[in-house]
Structures are given as C-alpha cells and as structure tokens.
N, C-alpha and C positions, 0 to 999 in steps of 0.2 A: 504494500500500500504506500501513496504517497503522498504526501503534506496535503494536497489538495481533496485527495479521497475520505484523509480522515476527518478534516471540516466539514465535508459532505454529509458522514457518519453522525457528524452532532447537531448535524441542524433537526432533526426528529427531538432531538433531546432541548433544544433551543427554543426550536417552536413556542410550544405551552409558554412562552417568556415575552410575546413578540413586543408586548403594549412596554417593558422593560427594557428590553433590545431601541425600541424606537428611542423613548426618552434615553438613553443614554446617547443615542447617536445625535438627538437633537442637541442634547447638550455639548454634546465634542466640538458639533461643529461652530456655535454660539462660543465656544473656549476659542476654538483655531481662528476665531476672528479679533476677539481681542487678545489673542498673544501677538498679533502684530501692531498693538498700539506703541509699543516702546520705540518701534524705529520710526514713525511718524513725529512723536512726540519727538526725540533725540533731534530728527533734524530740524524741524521747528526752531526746536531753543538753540539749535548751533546756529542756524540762519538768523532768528529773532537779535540774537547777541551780539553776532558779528554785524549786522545793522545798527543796534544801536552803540556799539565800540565807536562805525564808523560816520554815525551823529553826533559823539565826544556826549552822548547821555554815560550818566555813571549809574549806582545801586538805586537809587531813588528813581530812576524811569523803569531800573526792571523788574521794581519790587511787585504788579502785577501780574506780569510773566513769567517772576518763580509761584507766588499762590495758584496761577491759573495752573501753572505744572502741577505742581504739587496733589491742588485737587483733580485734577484729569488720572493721574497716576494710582495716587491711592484710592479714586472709586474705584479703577481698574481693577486692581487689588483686591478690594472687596465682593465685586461680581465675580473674579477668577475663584475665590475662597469658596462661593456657594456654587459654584456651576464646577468646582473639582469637589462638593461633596458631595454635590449629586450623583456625580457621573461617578464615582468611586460606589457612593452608597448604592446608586442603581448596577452596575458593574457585580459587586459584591454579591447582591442579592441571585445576580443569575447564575455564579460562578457555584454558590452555597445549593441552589436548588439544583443544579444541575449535577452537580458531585453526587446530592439524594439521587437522582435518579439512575443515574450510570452505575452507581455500587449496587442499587436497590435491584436493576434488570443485571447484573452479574451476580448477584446470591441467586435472581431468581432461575437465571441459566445454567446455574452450576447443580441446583437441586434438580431440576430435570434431565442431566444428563446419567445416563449410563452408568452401570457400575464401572463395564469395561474401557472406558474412560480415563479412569484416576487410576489405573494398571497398567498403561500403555506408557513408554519409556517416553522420557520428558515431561511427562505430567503429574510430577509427585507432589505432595504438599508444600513442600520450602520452596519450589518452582512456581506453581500456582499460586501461591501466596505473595509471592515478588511482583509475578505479573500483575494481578489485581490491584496491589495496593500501588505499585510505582504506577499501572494503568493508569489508575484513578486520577492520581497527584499530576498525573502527564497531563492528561488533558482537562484538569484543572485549571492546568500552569497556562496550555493554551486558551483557553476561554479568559483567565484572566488577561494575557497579553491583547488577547482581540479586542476585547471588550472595555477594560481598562486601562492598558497602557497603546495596543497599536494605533486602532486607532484615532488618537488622540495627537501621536505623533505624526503619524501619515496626514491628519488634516491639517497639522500644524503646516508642515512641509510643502504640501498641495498649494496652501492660500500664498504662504509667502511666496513660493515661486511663481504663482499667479501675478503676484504685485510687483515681484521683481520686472518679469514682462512686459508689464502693462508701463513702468517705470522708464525699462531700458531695452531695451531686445537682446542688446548687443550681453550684455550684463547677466540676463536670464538664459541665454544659452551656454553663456561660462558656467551657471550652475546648474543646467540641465545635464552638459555636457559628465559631470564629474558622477552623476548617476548610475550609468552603464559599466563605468568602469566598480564601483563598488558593489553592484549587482553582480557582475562578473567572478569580481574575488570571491565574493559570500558562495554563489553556484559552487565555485572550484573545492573552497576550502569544505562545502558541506559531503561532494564528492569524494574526498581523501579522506575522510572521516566518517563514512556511512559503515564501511565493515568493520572500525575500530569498536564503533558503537555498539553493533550488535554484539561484535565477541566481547563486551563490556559486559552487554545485558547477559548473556549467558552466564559469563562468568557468575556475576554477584547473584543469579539464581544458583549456580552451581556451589556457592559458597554458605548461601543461606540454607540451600538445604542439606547441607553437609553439616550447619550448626543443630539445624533440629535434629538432625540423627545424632550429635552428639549426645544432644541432650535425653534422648531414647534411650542409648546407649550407654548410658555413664555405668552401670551396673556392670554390664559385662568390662568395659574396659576398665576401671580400676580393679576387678577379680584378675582380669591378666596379666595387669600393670603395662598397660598400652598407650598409657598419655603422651610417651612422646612419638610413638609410630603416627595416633593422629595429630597431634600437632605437626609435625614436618607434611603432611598430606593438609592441612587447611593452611599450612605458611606456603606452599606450594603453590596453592589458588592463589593466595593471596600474593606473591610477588608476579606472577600472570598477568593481576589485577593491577595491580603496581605499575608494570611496564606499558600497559595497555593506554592508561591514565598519566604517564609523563609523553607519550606519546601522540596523544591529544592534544596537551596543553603545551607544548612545544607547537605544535602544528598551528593552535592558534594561533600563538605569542606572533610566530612567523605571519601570519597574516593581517593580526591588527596592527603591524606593524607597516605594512602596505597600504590599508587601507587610512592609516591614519598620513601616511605622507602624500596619497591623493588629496585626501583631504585639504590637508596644507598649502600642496598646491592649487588645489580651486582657489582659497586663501587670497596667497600672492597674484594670482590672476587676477581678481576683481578687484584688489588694491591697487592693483598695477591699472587696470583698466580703467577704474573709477579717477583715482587721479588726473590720469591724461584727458580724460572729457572734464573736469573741472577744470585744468588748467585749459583747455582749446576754447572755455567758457560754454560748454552748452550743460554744469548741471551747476549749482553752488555747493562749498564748501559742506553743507549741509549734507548734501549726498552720499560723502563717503562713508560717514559712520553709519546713516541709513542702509546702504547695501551690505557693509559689513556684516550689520544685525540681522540683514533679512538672511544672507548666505546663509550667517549662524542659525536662523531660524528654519532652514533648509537642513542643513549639513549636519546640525545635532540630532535631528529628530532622524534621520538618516543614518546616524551613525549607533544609535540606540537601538532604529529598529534590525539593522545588521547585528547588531548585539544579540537579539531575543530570537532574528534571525538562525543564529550558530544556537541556540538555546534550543527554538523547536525544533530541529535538528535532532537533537539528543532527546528532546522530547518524544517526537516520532517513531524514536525507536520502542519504549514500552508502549507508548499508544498503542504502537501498531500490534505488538506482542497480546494487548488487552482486547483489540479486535477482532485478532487471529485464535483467542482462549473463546471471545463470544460464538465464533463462525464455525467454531470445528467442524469436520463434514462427519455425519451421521454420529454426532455424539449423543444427539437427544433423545433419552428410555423411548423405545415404542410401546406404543397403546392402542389395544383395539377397540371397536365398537360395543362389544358386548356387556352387558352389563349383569355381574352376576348374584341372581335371585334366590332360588332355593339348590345349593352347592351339596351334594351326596358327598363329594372328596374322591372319587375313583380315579386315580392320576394313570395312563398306559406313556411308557417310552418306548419307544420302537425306532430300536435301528438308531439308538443316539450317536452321533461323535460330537467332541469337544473340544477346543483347544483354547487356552487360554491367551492374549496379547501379548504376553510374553515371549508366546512361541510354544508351551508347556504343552502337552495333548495328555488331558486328564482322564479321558471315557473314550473307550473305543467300540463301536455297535451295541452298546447296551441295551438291553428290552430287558424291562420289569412292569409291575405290574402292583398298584396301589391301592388296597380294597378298601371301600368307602366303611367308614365304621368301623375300622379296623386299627390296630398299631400292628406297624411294618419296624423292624429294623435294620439296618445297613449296618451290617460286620464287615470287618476287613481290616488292615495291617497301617498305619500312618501314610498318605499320601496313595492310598487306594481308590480314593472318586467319589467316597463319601459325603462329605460335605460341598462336592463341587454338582453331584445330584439336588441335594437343599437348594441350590443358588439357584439351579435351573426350575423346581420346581415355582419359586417365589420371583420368579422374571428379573433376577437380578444380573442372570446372563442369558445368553439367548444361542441354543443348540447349532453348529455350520450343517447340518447333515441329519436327518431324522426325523420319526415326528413325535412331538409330548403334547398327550391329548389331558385333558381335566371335565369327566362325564360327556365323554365321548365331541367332544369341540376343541378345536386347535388352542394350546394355552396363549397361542401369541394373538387370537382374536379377542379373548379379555381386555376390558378397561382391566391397566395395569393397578392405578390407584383402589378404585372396586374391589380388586381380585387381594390384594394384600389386606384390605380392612378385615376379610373374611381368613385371614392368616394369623396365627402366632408363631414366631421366632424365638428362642433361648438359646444363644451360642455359647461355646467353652469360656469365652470371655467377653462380656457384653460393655457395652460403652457406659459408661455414668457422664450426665452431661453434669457441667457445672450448673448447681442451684440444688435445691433445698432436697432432702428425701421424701416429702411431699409431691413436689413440682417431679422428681424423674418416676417416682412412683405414678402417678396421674398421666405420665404421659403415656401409659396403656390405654387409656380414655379423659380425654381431655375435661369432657363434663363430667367427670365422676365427684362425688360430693365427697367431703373429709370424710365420714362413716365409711364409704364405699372403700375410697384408700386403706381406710384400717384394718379394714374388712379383709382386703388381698392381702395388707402385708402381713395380717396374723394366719393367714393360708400360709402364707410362707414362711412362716415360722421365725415374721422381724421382729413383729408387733412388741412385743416384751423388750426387747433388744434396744429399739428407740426410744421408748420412754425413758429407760437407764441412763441416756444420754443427758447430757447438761440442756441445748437447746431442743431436745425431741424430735419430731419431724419438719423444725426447721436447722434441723443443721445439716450444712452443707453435704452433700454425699460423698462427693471425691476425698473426705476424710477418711471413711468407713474403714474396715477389713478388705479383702478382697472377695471373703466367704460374703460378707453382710450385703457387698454388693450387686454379688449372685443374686442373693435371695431378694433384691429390689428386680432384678430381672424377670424375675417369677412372678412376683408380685404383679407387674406388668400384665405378666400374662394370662395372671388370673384376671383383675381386674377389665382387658379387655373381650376374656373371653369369647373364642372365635370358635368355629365349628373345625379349623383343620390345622394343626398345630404339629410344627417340626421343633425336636429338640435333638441339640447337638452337645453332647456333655454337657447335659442342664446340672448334676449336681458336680461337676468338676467345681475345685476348690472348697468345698464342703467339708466339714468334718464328719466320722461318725452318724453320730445323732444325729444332725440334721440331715444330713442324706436320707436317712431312715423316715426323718420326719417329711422332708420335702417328697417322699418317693410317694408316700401315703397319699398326702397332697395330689399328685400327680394322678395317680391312680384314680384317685376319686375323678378329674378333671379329665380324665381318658374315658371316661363311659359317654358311648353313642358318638362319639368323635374319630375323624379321621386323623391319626398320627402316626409321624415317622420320628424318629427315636436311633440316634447313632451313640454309642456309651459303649464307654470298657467295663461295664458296673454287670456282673452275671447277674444280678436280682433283673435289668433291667433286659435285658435277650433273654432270660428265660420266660420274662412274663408276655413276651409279644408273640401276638397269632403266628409273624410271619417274619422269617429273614431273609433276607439277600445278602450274601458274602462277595465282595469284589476284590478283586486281585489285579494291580496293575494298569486300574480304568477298566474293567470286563466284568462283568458277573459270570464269577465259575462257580459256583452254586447257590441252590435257592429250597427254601420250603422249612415245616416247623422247626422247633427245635429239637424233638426229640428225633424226626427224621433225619435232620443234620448232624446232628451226633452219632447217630448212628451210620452215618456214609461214611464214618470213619476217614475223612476229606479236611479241608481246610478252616472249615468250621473247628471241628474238633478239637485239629493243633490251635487253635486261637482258643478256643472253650478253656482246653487243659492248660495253656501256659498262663491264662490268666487265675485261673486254681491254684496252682504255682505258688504265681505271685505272691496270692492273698495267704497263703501256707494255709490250702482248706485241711490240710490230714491234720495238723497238730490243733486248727481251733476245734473242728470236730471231733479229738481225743480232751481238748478240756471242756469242753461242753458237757462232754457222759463223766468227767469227775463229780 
C-alpha cells in the first residue's frame, strides 16, 4: 500500500466527522490569511519610516504609526490564539474519535477471525500486538498531521506564494522554483529508506515478541540457568535494531542537509533579486523585508511539511502492516446459515484429514462416529488427534478433506456463533480472564444472577473455597490455585449448561478429593447429554459407552471398554500402563487390610 491508499483507507473512518473536518478547514484557511499580515505590516512601517526620516519628522509624527502597529499586530494575535484553538480543539476531537474507531473495528476483526489465524507463522501475539498498537498511533500520527499541523502549513504556503505572485512574478517563480527540487529530495530520501523501514518494523515485532516469550518462559529458563543464552539472542535483535536505526538517521542527516542548503539558496536569490529591482526603482525599500517574510512564509511551512513528510514515511510502514492485519485473505471464522434448534449431538467424521498451518498433519482419514446421548471417549498416547478432533468438532478448525456431519447436516452449514452456545468446552488448562471470580465464573452465562453463580460454583466444588477468601467472589481470579481455577472452568460449565459438552482433562490439576468430587459432579451433568471426554483418569474411560483409540492421527480401534480390553490391542497397553502408574496392585492390597 501507498501513502495515498492509506488516506483512502480512512476516509470511511473520517466520514462520520465531516461537519468537524469542514470547520477545521475553515478555520486553516481564515489562519493562512492572517499569517501573512506580518509582511504587509513590516513593509508598511519600513516605507511609512523611511518617508517620514525623509520629511526630517522625528518620534512625535510616528507616534500614531507605532499605536496603529501595534494594535493591527496584536488583534492579529488575538484572532490567531482563537482560530489555532479551534483548529487544534477541532483537529483533536477527530484525531480522539477516530483512534475509537480504528482500535474498536481491529478488536472487532480480530475476534472474528479464525483460530487458524493466530497459528500461522508471523502472526503471534508480541507480533500482532506491535502491529495494532504502533497501527493505531501511525495513523493517528497521520490524521493529526493532516488535520492539524499539514494542512495548516500547506495553506500557509499556498496564500503566501499566491501574494508573492501577484507582488512580483519574477520573485514568485524564484520561490516556486525551489519546490520541485525539495519535492524531489523528500521522493529520493523516502525511496532509500522504504526497506530500512520495514526491516525496522519486523525487527521491533520480532523483538517484542521474543520479550513476551521471555516473560512465558522465565520458569523454565532460570531451572536451566539460561539467562545469558537468551540474553545474547535478544542483544542480537537488538544491535540489528541498532544498525538498522543509525542507518536511517545518517541517511536523513544527509539529506536535511541538502534540503536545507536549497533552501538557503532560494534565500540569497530573492535577496539578490529583491535588491536589484529596488535599486532599478520599481519596488521600495519596503519590499525587501516583505519578500523575505513571504519566502519564509513559503519555505518554512515547506520545510516542516518535508519534515512530517520523512515522518509519514515511517508512519506508512505500520499503517500499512495494520491494514495488511485488517485484510488478511480468508482469515474470517466461516458461518453458515443454519441455525441450530432442537440438537440430538450425533456428530459422523468420515474420511477426515487435517493439517494444521504449521504444516503439522494431525488426522489422517478418520471416521468415527458420535452417538447423541451418549459419552464417547478418545484414548490414545500425547499428540495422537485427540484434542485436535474437539477443535474440529467446535468449528474452531475447519477439516482440508472429508466430511463432519452434526445430525446428519454439514457442520460447516451451522451458524458458527449458534452452534457453540449449544456447546461446553473444559480444557486441561482453561484461561482465567483478569477480573473478579464472579465476572469469569458468569461468563458461562452472562445473565446469570449471583445465586445462579453460586449455585455452579458449589457444583464444582468452589463454593466453600471462596468464601474463605479475604474478598470472596470478588477477588480477583488470576490469584487463585491452578486447581481453584479449574474448578471456575467447570463452574462455567455448569452454569451455562449446554446439551453437548466436550471435556479435555477436565479434572487435570485437581487433587484427590476433588476429582472424586468434580467426577460426581460431572456424572450427574452427563445424563441425556451428548459428550466427548479425553482423560488419563480410568474412573473416566471406564464409565463411557464408547471409545475411540487413535494412534498417530488414525483411529486403530474402537468400541466399549470391556471389548477393548479385551482385543488385547492398544487400548489395553494404555489401560494397563496407566494401572501402573496409579500402583492399582499395592492400593488394592491396602484397601483389603
């Protein structure tokens, strides 16, 4: 994208501002008219002066023609004060609204895209988080300069050149002339510096999201004592970053260094020019300083906007990066038509494959078979398609090969939003947003009344647990256990109680007891419902109708568990080494003590 496409981009976002937009433009131009009273007035009093030096009048004849100055200058003054806080106050106000709406339509594009989205290389959080927010402030930064500072100086520049013209021709093309050549440099210099840019912007994503994975990581890397491996790996980016950034500002230096000595010399031209027509007698003494002031009233506002110039420049590049995060090609979740009524849970796979954006291929031809009213469980070994079956069940990915029907209808013709109300989720490790144990508890059901909350979380076995606390169910969650936060997960899901419910190591992190206790829980909440159930927990595979074992992304076998055990097959060896584990032979010799 390019400067001019991303202006393009925000006139949608401008719009809704126009009656805003106008009066500030009114007012610029009402400014760009009296910033050139200074060089009218200047030559005035230099002509007035030199008139009356040369009637031998002394202080007592010009004592009216300093007051007349004086108040011509400081009304000036006073109009500029109210027509720069308008135009500032008006500027501001669209700059503020428009920041709301650009952040507000990127949270709102970011929640409708895709899982497999935030999984595809480049797109990680410290990455997405750069673009967004440097986005934001980018075209912030432009809307202030347009609105605020350009055009104000472009009109400055416009009028006085205007006046110059109408003044002198000869005069007005000296300062026309000095345009193209600064135009030219700004072009060049934005050229030499478009790819430094970008490999800026990468960098400082690639920097930032190397801080959040520290901060992820700090656990494992102080148990390995790793601090200075990653430190030499982010001082690494970081002198990148370094080189990239004197590299730039060298490259300016070099060119405002150019541009300022055009400048210069427009300067000396109209000094030199203005002179020799006062001396050939066709302007008075008065002229000189007059053109000087208009140049400067040309030349600075020219040289400023060359300034904000090289600015949107560097701007351009997150802009662009924030309109390239808005546009992504097919990143927005699809959603069907259908909208779903009375749901049995009968889920058929047939003939699934999978592969994840990584490149990962998690399922290869799978068919199974989900009986409505029933709990299914998925056995199998870490990284066998377990929980990547869940994701497809709940549209969170979407199958390259196959078909997944839900009572006998394509699940990708579902409303996606629909189709999940009528869902509950429990993962091995479930997010706690920051805010009260109230507010993430409720967010099973947003209208649920404080009874109702209590209600779930004493299903799950909190209820006691939070009262014990100093603030109770308002104290913040992300304090909790890691168990207590489980059991808000659950809570959840009692609370929103849905007819078809997937658990993925629901009592992982639990102790004991509470597993015992949450299992009860569960149980009771599995009668006439459709669930799928993935656990290393044998109370929790022995109680389900039906399992499925996968090996490798494949189902190599399937049916109860006492059939499965008895196949003497893959199940079994999973059956028996998690017995094993739990030493069934010595708890059931102290049981019979």
């Amino acid at each position: 994208m390019n400067l001019w496409q991303i202006i393009r981009r925000l006139v949608p976002y401008v719009r809704p501002y126009r009656s805003l937009v106008a009066a500030t433009l009114l007012l610029t131009l009402i400014g760009a008219i009296t910033a050139q009273v200074n060089p009218f007035v200047l030559r005035y009093t230099v002509d007035s002066v030199q008139r009356l030096l040369a009637e031998g009048k002394g202080l007592r004849a010009g004592m009216p023609l300093l007051l007349l100055i004086s108040l011509i200058l400081l009304t000036k003054e006073l109009i500029n004060i109210a027509l720069e806080f308008g135009q500032k106050f008006f500027g501001e106000e669209i700059r503020i609204y428009v920041s709301s709406a650009l952040s507000q339509d990127a949270v709102r594009r970011i929640l409708s895209y895709r899982l497999g989205f935030y999984a595809e290389l480049g797109n990680q959080t410290g990455r997405l988080q750069t673009r967004l927010d440097k986005g934001v402030d980018s075209l912030m930064k432009l809307v202030q300069d347009m609105f605020i500072d350009i055009l104000p100086l472009l009109a400055n520049a416009v009028v006085a050149l205007g006046i110059m013209f109408a003044a002198s021709w000869e005069l007005g093309l000296v300062a026309l002339a000095v345009l193209p050549v600064y135009f030219g440099l700004s072009y060049w210099q934005a050229y030499r510096l478009s790819a430094v840019r970008r490999q800026m912007r990468k960098l400082r994503e690639d920097k930032n999201h190397g801080l959040l994975n520290l901060i992820d990581s700090a656990v494992v890397i102080k148990s390995f004592v790793r601090e200075d491996y990653e430190e030499q790996k982010q001082n690494f980016l970081q002198q990148q970053l370094r080189r990239a950034q004197l590299h730039m500002r060298k490259t300016n230096f070099l060119f405002d260094g150019l541009k300022s000595f055009v400048e210069q010399l427009g300067v000396v031209f109209i000094v030199v020019l203005t002179a020799y027509l006062v001396l050939a007698g066709r302007m008075s003494l008065g002229a000189i300083m007059f053109h000087i002031m208009l140049f400067h009233n040309v030349s600075a506002p020219i040289r400023q906007l060359h300034r904000m110039y090289d600015e949107l420049n560097e701007v351009h590049t997150y802009s662009e990066a924030f309109f390239e995060m808005l546009d992504a090609p097919d990143a927005v979740e699809p959603s069907g038509p259908v909208l779903p009524t009375h749901l049995r849970g009968t889920f058929e796979l047939r003939h699934i494959d999978f592969t994840y954006p990584s490149g990962t291929q998690a399922l290869h031809d799978v068919g199974l078979t989900i009986a409505a009213g029933k709990t299914t469980a998925l056995v199998g070994l870490s990284g066998a398609g377990k929980s990547t079956v869940i994701n497809l069940l709940c549209k969170l990915y979407q199958p390259q090969h196959g078909e997944l029907l839900l009572d006998g209808i394509p699940l990708a013709e579902y409303n996606t939003h629909a189709l999940r109300q009528n869902i509950g989720l429990v993962l091995q490790k479930n997010h706690i947003f920051k805010g009260t144990v109230e507010e993430n508890i409720r967010y099973g059901l947003m209208e649920a009344s404080r009874e109702e909350v209590q209600q779930a979380a004493a299903k799950a076995f909190l209820h006691e647990q939070i009262l014990q606390l100093p603030e109770g169910y308002e104290t913040d969650a992300q304090q909790l256990s890691g168990g207590q936060q489980q059991r808000i997960a659950i809570a959840r899901l009692f609370l929103k109680n849905p007819p078809i419910i997937f658990l993925d190591e629901p009592t992982a992190s639990l102790d004991a007891v509470t597993t015992e206790q949450i299992k009860a829980s569960i149980d009771a909440l599995k009668r006439g419902r459709t669930v799928v159930i993935i656990s290393h927990s044998l109370s929790q595979i022995v109680d389900a109708d039906f399992a499925y074992v996968l090996q490798q992304g494949q189902v190599v076998e399937s049916g109860t568990h006492r059939q499965l055990y008895e196949h003497d097959g893959a199940y079994r060896r999973i059956f028996d080494a998690s017995a094993r584990s739990l030493n069934i032979e010595k708890i059931a010799q102290t049981m019979t003590l």
